[in-house]
C-alpha positions as CSV (number, residue, x, y, z in Angstrom):
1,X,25.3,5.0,-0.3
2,X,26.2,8.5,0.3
3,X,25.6,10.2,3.6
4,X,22.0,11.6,4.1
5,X,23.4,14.9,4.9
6,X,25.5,15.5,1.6
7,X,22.0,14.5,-0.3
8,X,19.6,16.9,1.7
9,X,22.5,19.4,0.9
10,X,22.7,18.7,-2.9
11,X,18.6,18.8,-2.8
12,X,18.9,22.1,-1.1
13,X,21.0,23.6,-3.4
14,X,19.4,22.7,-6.1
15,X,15.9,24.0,-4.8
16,X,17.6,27.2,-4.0
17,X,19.1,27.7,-7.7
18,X,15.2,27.0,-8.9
19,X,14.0,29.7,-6.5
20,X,17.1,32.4,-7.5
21,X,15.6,31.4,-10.9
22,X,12.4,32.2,-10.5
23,X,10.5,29.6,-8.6
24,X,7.9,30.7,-5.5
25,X,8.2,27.0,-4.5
26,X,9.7,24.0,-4.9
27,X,10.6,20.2,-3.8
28,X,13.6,18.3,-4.6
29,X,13.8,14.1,-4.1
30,X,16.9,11.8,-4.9
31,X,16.4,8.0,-5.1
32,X,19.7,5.7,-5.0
33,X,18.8,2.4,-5.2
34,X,21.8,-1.4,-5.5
35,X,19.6,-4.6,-6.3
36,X,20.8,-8.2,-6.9
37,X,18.9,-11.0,-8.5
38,X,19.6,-14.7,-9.5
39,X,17.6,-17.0,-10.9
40,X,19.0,-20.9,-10.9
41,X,16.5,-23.6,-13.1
42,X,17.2,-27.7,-13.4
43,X,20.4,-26.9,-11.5
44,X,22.4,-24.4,-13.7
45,X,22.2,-20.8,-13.3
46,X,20.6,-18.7,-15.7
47,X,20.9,-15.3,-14.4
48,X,23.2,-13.0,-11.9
49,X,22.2,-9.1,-12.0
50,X,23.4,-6.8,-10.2
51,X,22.0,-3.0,-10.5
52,X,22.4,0.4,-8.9
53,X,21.2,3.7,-9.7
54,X,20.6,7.2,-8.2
55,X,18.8,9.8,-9.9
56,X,17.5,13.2,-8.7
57,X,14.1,15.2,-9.7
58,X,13.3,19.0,-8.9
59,X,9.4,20.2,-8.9
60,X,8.6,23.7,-9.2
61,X,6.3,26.4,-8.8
62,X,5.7,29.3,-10.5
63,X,1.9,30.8,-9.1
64,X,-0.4,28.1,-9.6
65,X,2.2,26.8,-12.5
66,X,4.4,23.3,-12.0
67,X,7.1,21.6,-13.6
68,X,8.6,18.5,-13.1
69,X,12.5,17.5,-14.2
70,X,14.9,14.6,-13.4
71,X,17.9,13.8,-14.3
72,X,20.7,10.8,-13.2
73,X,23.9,13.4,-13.4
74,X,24.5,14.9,-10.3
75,X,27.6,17.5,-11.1
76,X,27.0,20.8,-10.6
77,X,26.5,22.0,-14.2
78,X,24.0,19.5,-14.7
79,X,21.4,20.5,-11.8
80,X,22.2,24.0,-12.7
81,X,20.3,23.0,-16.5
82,X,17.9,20.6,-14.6
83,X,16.8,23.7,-12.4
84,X,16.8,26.3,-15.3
85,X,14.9,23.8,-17.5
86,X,12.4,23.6,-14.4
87,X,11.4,26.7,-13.9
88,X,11.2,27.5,-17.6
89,X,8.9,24.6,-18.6
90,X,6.8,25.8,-15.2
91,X,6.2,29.1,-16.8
92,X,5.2,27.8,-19.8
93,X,2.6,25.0,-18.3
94,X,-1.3,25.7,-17.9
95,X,-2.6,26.6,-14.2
96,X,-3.3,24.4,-11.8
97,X,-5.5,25.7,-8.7
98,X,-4.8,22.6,-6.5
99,X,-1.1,22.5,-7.1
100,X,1.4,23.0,-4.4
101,X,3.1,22.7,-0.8
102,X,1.9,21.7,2.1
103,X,1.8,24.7,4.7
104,X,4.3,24.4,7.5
105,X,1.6,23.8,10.0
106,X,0.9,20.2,8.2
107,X,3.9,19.3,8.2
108,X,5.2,15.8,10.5
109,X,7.2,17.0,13.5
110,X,8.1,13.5,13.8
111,X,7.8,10.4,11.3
112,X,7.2,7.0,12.1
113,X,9.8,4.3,12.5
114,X,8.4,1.4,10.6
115,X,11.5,-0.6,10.7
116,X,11.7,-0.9,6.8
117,X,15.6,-1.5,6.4
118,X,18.1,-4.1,6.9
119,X,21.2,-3.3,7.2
120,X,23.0,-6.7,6.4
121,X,23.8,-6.5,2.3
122,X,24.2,-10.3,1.6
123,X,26.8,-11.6,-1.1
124,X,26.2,-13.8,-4.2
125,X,27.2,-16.7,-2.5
126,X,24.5,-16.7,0.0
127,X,21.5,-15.8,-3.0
128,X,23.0,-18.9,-5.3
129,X,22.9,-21.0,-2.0
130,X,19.1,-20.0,-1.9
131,X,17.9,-20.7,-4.9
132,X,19.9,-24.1,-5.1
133,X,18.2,-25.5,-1.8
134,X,14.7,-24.2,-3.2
135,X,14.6,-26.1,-6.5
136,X,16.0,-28.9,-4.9
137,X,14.0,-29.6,-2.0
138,X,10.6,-28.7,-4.9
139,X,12.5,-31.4,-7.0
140,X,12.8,-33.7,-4.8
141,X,8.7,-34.1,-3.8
142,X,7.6,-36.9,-5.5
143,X,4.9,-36.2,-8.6
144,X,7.5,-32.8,-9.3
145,X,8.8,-33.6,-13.0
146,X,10.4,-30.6,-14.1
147,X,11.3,-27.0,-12.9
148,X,10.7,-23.2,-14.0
149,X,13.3,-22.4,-11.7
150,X,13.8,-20.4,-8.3
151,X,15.2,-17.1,-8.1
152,X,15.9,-14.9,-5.3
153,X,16.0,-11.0,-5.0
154,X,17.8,-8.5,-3.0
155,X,17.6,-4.6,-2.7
156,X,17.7,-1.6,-0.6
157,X,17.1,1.7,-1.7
158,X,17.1,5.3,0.1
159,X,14.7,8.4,-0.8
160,X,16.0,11.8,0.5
161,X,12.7,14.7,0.3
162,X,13.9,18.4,0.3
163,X,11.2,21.0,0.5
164,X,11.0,25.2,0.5
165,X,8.6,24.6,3.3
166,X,10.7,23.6,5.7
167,X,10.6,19.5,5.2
168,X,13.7,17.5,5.3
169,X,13.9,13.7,5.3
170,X,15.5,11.1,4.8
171,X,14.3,7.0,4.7
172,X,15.8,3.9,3.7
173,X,13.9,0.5,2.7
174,X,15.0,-3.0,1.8
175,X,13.7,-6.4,0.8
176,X,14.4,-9.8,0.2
177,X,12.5,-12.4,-1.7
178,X,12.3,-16.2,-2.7
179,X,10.7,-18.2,-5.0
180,X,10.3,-21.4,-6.5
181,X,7.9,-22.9,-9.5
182,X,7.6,-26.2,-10.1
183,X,5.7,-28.9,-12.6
184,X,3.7,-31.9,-11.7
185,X,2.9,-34.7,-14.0
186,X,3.5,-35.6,-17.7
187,X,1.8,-34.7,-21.0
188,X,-1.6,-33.2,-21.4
189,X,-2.0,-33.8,-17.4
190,X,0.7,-31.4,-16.4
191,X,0.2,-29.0,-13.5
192,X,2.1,-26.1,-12.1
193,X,2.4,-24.4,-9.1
194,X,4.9,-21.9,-6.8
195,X,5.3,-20.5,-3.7
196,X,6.9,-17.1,-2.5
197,X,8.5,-15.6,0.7
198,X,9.0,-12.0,0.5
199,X,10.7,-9.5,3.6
200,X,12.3,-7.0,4.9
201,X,14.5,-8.8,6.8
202,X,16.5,-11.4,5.3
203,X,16.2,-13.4,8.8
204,X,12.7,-13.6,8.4
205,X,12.5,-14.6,4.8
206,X,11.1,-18.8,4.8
207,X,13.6,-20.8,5.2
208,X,14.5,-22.0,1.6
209,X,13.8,-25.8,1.6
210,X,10.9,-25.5,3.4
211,X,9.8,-23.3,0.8
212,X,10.7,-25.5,-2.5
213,X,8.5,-28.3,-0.7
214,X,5.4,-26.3,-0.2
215,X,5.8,-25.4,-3.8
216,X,6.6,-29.2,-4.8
217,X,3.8,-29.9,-2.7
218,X,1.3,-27.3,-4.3
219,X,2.0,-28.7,-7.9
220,X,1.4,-32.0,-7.4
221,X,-2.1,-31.6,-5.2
222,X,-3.5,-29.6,-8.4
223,X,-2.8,-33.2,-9.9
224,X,-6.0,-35.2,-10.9
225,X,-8.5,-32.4,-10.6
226,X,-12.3,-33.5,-9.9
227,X,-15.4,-31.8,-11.1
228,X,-18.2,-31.0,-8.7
229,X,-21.9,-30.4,-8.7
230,X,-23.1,-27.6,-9.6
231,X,-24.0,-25.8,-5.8
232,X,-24.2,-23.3,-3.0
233,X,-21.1,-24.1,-1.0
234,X,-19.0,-21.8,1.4
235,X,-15.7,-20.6,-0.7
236,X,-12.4,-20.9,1.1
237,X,-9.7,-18.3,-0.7
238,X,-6.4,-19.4,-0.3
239,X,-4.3,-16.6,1.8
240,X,-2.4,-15.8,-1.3
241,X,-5.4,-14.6,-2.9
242,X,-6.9,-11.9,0.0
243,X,-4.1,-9.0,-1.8
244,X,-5.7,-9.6,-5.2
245,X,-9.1,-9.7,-3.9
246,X,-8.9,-6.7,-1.8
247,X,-6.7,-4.5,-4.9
248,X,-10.2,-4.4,-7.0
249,X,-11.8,-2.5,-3.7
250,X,-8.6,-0.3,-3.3
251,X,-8.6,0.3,-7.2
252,X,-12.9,1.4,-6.9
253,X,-12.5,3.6,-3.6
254,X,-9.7,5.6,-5.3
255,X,-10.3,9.3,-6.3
256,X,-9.0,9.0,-9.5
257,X,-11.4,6.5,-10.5
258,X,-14.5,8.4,-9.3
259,X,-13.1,11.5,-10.7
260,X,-13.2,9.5,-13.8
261,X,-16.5,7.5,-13.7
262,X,-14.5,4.4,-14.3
263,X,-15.5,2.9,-10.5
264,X,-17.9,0.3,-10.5
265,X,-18.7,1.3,-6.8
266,X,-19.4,5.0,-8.4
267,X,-22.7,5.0,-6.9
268,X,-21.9,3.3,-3.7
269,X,-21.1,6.1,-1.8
270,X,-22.0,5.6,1.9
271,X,-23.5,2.3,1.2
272,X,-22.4,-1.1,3.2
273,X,-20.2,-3.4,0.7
274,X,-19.5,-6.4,2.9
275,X,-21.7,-8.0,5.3
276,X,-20.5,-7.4,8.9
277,X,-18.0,-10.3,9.3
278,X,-15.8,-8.6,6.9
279,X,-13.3,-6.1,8.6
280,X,-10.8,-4.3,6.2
281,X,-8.2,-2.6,8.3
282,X,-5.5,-0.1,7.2
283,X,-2.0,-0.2,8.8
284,X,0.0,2.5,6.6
285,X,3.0,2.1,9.2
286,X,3.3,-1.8,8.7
């Protein structure tokens, strides 16, 4: 990737160009992202990708009108149309009372460091050697029969921000990711089951024959399955499970959905929804 300093100066420009045009306003963001991805099943490989991609978008306003155009071309010319086509589309949309920049005032002096990158790019090599070890070791549990293969991902990306108001940032992210799925049994009787390591760090990402075995492991406990009692009983949720769970509360609580009456908690507002041994924190900076 680029240097942050030659993007926050292409965003600049181009913001400029929109505001020469005719713009009161505008903000300018470029994404470049590289991501690698293989997938091995029953021992062969079944897919290598590589990707990258950059692409740049320009938001404007005219008064209370916007306009939003991107584009992946990045010569001159080109953000010279993407800006003209901008502010031209902004004249032309309906008003918008809320839309806009933040004021200077409300602006970060200084953003977090949440340690969201890694550095170290690995090669093919090391993904295929990944991947091998997983399906083996979930192979190799006894009960396992057959394989839906493991694949591991990795990316990094970088977002540059450029705004009239004064705001000028760059950050960079990355992850990695592992995963294996594996089959239990024979026949009608067949169970499946998986497990997944996901970081940002490749050094912290599960080691990969550990994980195969817990997903080895997984499919063949869901063997055999017994039917209880109907009954009042304590439910345990696996750990897996808490995201899903807590995504329905996060999908209620959000303003889009109460603008829309589509919320179920629409008429919740102020009320208690857990009993007080639930405690949902938020940790934006994690």
């Amino acid at each position: 990737m680029q240097d942050n300093e030659n993007e926050l100066s292409i965003l600049e420009t181009i913001a400029k160009t929109a505001q020469k045009l005719g713009a009161d306003d505008c903000d300018a963001i470029c994404v470049k992202s590289i991501s690698l991805s293989i997938c091995q099943r029953m021992g062969s490989m079944e897919k290598i990708e590589r990707s990258e991609s950059s692409d740049i978008g320009i938001r404007v306003f005219v008064g209370k009108k916007q306009a939003i155009v991107s584009s992946s071309d990045v010569t001159k010319s080109a953000l010279q149309q993407v800006a003209e086509r901008a502010v031209a589309m902004a004249k032309a949309a309906p008003e918008d009372s809320y839309c806009g920049l933040a004021s200077k005032n409300q602006l970060s002096k200084k953003p977090a460091d949440i340690d969201s990158f890694d550095p170290v790019e690995p090669d093919t090599d090391t993904l295929i050697k990944w991947t091998r070890e997983a399906e083996e070791a979930a192979l190799s549990v006894k009960g396992v029969t057959n394989s839906e293969g493991a694949e591991a991902d990795w990316g990094k990306g970088e977002v540059s921000v450029y705004a009239t108001n004064g705001f000028a940032e760059t950050y960079k992210g990355s992850h990695y990711s592992l995963s294996a799925s594996v089959l239990a049994g024979s026949g009608t009787e067949m169970e499946r089951d998986y497990e997944y390591s996901g970081t940002v760090y490749g050094t912290d990402l599960m080691n990969a024959e550990d994980l195969g075995k817990i997903a080895g492991n997984r499919a063949v406990r869901r063997l055999e399955p017994k039917k209880i009692n109907t009954s009042q009983v304590p439910v345990i949720f696996d750990s897996r499970v808490s995201r899903s769970l807590i995504s329905h509360l996060a999908g209620a609580i959000n303003g889009a959905a109460i603008a829309r009456n589509t919320s179920f908690l629409l008429n919740k507002m102020n009320e208690q929804l857990f009993q007080d041994s639930v405690s949902i924190v938020d940790e934006p900076h994690r």
